[in-house]
C-alpha positions as CSV (number, residue, x, y, z in Angstrom):
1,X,0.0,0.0,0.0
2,X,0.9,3.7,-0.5
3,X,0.6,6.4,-2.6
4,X,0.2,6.1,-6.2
5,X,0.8,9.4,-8.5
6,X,0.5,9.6,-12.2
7,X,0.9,12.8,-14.4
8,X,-0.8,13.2,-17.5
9,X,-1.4,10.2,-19.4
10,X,1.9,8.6,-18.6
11,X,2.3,5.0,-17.8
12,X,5.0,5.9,-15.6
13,X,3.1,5.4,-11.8
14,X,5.0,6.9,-9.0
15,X,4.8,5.2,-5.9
16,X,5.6,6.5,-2.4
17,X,5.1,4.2,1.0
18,X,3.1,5.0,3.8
19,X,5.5,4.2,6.0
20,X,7.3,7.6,4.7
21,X,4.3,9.8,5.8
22,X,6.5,11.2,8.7
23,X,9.7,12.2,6.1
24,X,6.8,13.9,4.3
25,X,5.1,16.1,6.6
26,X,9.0,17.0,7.9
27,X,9.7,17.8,4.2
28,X,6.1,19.8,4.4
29,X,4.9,17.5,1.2
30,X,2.2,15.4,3.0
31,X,-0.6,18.1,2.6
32,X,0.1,18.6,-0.8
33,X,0.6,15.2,-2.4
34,X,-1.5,12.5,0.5
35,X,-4.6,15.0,0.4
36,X,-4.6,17.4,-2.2
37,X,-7.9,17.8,-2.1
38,X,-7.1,20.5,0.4
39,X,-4.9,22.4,-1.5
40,X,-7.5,23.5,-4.9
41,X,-4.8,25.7,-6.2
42,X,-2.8,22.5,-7.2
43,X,-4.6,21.5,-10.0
44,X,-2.2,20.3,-12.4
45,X,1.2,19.2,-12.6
46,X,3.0,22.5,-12.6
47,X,1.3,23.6,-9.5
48,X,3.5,20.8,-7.8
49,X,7.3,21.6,-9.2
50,X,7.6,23.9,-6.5
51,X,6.3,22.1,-3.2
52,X,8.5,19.7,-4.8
53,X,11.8,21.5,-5.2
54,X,11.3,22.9,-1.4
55,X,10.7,19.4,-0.3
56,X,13.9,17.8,-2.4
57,X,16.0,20.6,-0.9
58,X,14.9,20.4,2.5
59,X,15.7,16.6,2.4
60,X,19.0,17.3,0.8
61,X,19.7,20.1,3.1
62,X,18.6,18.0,6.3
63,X,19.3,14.3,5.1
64,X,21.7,12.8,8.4
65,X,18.7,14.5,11.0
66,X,15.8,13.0,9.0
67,X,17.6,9.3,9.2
68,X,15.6,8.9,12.2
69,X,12.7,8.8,10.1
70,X,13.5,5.8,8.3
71,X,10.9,3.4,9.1
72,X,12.0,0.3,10.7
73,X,10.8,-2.2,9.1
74,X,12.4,-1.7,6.1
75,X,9.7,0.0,3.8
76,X,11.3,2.7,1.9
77,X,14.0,5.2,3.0
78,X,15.0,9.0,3.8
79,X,17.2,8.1,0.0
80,X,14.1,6.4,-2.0
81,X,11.7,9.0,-0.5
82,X,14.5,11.6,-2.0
83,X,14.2,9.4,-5.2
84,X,10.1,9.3,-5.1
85,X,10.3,12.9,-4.7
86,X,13.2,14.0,-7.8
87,X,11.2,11.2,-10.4
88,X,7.8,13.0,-9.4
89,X,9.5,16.6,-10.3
90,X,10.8,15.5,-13.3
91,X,7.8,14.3,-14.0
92,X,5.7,17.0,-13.5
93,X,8.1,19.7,-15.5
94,X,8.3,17.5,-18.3
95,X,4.2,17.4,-18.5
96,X,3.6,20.6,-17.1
97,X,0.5,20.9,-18.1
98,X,-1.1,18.0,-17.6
99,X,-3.4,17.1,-14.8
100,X,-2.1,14.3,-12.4
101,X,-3.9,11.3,-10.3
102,X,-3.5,10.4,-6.9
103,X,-4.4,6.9,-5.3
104,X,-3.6,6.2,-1.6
């Protein structure tokens, strides 16, 4: 289980544990990807290259204090949240216009 985010029309799924949830709301992400339906000024995938980069830097910036957050039973990573995060980005500026889908 986790979340499940898809831009555009891609086939390309991006997947994110729930067992990362705390690295995300420490990165100030959560809100914006795990219940966007909060945030209706996100309404396409532009709208999250931003969040994003603050989130990637702030994990970059803060990596050895966040290790903590790794979840202990093995389920993802401070690194493969950093990955999740960068492959989403890349993601969204490349489709920039494009809507996007969220399961979780």
């Amino acid at each position: 289980m986790g979340l499940d985010i898809r831009v555009g029309n891609s086939f390309e799924e991006h997947h994110c544990s729930h067992n990362l949830r705390e690295l995300a709301i420490a990165a100030n992400i959560h809100s914006q990807l795990w219940r966007g339906e909060n945030h209706p000024e996100i309404r396409r995938a532009c709208h999250l290259v931003e969040p994003l980069n603050r989130a990637i830097a702030f994990v970059q910036a803060n990596r050895e204090s966040l290790l903590p957050l790794n979840p202990v039973n093995g389920w993802g990573s401070v690194d493969s949240f950093l990955d999740f995060l960068a492959a989403l980005r890349d993601d969204c500026q490349a489709n920039r216009r494009h809507g996007f889908s969220v399961s979780r």
